[in-house]
GUKOL-670867 format. One record per residue (C-alpha): residue in three letters; x, y, z. Coordinates in Angstrom, 3 decimals. Example, Ala and Ser with C-alpha at 12.3 -4.5 7.8 and 13.67 -1.06 7.14 Angstrom:
<pts>
+-----+----------+----------+----------+
: res :        X :        Y :        Z :
+-----+----------+----------+----------+
: ALA :   12.300 :   -4.500 :    7.800 :
: SER :   13.670 :   -1.060 :    7.140 :
+-----+----------+----------+----------+
</pts>
This chain:
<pts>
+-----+----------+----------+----------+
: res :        X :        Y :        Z :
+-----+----------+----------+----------+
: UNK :  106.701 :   93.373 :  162.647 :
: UNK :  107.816 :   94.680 :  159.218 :
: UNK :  106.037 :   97.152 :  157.090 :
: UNK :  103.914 :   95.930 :  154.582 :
: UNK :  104.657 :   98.224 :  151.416 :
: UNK :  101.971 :   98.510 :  148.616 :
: UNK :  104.304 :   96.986 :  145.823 :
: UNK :  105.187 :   94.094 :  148.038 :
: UNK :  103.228 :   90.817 :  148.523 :
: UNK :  100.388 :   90.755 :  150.168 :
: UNK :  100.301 :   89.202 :  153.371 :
: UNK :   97.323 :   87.384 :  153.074 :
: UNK :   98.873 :   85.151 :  151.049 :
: UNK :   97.298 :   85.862 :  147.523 :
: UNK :  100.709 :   86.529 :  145.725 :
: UNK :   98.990 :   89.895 :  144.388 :
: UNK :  100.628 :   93.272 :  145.389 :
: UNK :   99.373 :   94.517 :  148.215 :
: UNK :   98.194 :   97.357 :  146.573 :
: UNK :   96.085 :   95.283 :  144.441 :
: UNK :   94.686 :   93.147 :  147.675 :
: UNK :   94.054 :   93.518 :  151.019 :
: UNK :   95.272 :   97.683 :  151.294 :
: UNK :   92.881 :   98.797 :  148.518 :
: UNK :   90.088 :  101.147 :  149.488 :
: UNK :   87.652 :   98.425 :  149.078 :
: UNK :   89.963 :   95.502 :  151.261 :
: UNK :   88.494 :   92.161 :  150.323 :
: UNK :   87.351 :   92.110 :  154.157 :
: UNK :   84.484 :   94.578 :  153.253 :
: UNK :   83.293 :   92.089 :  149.743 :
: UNK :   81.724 :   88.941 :  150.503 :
: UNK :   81.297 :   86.511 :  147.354 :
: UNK :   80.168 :   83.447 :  148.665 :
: UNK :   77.710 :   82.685 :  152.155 :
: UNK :   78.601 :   83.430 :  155.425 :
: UNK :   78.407 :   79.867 :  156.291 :
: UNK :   80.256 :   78.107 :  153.601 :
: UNK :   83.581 :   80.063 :  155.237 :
: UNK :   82.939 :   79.597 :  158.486 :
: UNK :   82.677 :   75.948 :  157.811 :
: UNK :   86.285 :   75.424 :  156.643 :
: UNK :   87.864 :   78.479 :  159.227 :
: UNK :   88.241 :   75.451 :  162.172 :
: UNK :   90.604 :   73.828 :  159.681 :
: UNK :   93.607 :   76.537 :  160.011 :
: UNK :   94.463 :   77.350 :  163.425 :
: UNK :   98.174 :   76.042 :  163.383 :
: UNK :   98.520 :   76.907 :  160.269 :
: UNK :  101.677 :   78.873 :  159.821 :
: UNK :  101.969 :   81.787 :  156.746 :
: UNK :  104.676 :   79.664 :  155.067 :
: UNK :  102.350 :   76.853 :  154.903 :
: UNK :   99.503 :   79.079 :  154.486 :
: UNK :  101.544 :   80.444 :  151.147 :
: UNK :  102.575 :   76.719 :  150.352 :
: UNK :   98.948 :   75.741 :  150.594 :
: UNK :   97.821 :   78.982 :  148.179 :
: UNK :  100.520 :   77.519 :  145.486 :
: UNK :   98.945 :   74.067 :  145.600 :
: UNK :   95.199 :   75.825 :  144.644 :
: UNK :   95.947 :   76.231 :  141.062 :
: UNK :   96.671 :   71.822 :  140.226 :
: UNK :   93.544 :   70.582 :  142.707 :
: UNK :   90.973 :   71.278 :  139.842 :
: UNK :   93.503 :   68.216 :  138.425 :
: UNK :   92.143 :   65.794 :  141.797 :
: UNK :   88.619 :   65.869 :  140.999 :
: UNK :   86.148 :   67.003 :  137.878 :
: UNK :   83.588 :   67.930 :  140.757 :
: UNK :   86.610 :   71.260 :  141.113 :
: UNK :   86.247 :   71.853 :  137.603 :
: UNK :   83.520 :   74.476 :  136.333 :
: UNK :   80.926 :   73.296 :  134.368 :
: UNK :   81.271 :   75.065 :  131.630 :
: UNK :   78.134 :   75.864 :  129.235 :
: UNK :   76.920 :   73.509 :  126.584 :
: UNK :   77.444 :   75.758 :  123.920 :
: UNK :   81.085 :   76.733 :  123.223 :
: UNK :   81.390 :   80.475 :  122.646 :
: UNK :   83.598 :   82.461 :  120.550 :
: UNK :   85.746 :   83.170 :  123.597 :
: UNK :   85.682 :   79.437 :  124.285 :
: UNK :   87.132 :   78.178 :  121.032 :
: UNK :   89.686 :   81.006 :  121.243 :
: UNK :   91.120 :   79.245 :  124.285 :
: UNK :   90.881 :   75.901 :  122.900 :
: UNK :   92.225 :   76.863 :  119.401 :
: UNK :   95.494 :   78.457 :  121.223 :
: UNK :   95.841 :   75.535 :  123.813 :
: UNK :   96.266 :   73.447 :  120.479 :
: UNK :   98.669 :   75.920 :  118.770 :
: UNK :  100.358 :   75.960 :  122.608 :
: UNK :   99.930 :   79.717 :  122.205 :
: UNK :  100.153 :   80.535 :  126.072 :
: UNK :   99.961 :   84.520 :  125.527 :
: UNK :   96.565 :   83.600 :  123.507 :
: UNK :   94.965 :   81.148 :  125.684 :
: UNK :   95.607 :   83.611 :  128.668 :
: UNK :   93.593 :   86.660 :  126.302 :
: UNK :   90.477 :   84.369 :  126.000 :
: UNK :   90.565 :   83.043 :  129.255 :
: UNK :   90.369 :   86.546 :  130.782 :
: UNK :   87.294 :   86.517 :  128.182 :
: UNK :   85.616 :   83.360 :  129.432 :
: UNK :   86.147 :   83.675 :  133.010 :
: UNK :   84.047 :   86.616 :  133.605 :
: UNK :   80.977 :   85.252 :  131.426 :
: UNK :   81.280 :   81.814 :  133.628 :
: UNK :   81.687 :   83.831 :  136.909 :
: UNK :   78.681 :   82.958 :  139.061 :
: UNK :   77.551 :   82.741 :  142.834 :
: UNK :   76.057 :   79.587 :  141.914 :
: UNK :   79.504 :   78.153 :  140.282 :
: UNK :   81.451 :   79.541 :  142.905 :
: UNK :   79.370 :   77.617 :  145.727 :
: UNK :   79.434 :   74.361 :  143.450 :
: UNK :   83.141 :   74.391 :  143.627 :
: UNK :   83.275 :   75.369 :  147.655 :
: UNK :   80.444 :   72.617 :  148.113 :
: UNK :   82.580 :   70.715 :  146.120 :
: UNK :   85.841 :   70.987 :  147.729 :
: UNK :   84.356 :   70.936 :  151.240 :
: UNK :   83.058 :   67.516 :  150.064 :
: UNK :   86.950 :   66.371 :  148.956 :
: UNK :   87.698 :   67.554 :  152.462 :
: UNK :   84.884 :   65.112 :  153.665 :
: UNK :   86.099 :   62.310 :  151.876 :
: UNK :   89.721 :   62.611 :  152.727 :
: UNK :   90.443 :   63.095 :  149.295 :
: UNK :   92.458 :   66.487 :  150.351 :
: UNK :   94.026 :   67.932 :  153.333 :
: UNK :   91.293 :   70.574 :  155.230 :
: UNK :   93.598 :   73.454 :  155.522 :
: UNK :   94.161 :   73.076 :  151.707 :
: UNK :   90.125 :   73.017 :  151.694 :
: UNK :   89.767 :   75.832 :  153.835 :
: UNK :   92.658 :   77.671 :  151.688 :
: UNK :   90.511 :   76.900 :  148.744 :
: UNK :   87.349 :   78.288 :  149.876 :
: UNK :   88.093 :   81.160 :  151.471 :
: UNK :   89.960 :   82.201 :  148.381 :
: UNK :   86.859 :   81.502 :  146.423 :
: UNK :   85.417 :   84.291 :  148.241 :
: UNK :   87.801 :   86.641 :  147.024 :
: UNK :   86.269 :   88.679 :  144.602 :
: UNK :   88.917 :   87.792 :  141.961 :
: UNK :   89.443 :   84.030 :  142.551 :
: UNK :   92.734 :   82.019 :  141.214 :
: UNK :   91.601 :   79.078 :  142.168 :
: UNK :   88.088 :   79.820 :  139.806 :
: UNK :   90.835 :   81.066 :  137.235 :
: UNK :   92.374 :   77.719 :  137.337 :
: UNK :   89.503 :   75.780 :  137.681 :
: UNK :   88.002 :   77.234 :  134.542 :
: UNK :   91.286 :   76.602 :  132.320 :
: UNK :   91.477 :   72.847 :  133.852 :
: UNK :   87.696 :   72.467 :  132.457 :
: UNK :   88.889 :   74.481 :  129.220 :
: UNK :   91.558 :   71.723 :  128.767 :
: UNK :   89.546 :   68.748 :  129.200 :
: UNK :   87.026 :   70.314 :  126.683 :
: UNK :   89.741 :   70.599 :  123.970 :
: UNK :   91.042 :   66.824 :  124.874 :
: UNK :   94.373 :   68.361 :  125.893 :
: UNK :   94.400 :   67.284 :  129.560 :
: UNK :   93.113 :   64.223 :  130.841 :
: UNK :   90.188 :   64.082 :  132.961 :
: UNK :   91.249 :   63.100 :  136.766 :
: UNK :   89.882 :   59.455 :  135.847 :
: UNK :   92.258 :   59.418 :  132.695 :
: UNK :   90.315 :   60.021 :  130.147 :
: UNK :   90.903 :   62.245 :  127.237 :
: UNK :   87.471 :   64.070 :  126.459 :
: UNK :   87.341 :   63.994 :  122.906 :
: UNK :   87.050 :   67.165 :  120.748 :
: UNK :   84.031 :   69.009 :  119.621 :
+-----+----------+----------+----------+
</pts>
């Protein structure tokens, strides 16, 4: 088996540096975000599952909060500073600044209770047929990372649809506040 080194990618599957994942001090195997039960409800979905498809599956995480609105976080009703920063840039397409004030927003939306919404939520998807489980399990259990890109992308999707610059999954345009 080949050595993992810290400035490579992580095998887990992440596409953070090792060093930045699963070989820190604190390995995400010792945090637990969500409940116990929510993971183990998805983990029969990967046996079989091999780490190419695994890493295939991770890539897809960041377009399902485009499927449903149900895998979009509810943002609050009240648009804050940090808010309108990321809607003013996505209308001056000012990537550099949209990514600055979602690094802002993220952590003030950042909840146990959002984060179990959108694993109730995707688990229900799975339900439906509406996505493939070992994408649903991929989802989840990287909800319970303690940095989550599928929560990242989930809050920009609901970011966009706010400022009327994406499309809600039905095809509507939201419009702006």
């Amino acid at each position: 088996m080949a050595k993992i080194r810290r400035n490579g990618p992580c095998p887990c599957g992440s596409g953070s540096k090792a060093k930045r994942c699963c070989q820190t001090p604190h390995a995400y195997v010792d945090v637990r975000v969500l409940p116990l039960d929510l993971c183990q409800s998805v983990l029969n979905d990967l046996p079989g599952t091999t780490q190419v498809e695994m890493r295939t599956l991770f890539d897809q995480l960041i377009f399902l909060p485009e499927i449903d609105t149900s895998v979009q976080v509810s943002l609050p009703g009240i648009i804050t500073p940090d808010m309108e920063q990321a809607i003013n840039a996505l209308r001056e397409d000012d990537d550099a600044g949209f990514d600055e004030a979602l690094g802002k927003v993220v952590p003030a939306v950042d909840t146990l209770e959002r984060r179990i919404e959108l694993a109730q939520a995707v688990i229900e998807l799975r339900n439906n047929g509406r996505i493939p489980p070992n994408l649903a399990a991929i989802a989840v259990l990287e909800l319970d990372r303690p940095e989550s890109t599928f929560f990242l992308s989930s809050v920009a999707e609901s970011i966009a649809v706010l400022a009327g610059e994406q499309q809600t999954p039905a095809g509507l345009v939201v419009s702006a506040r």
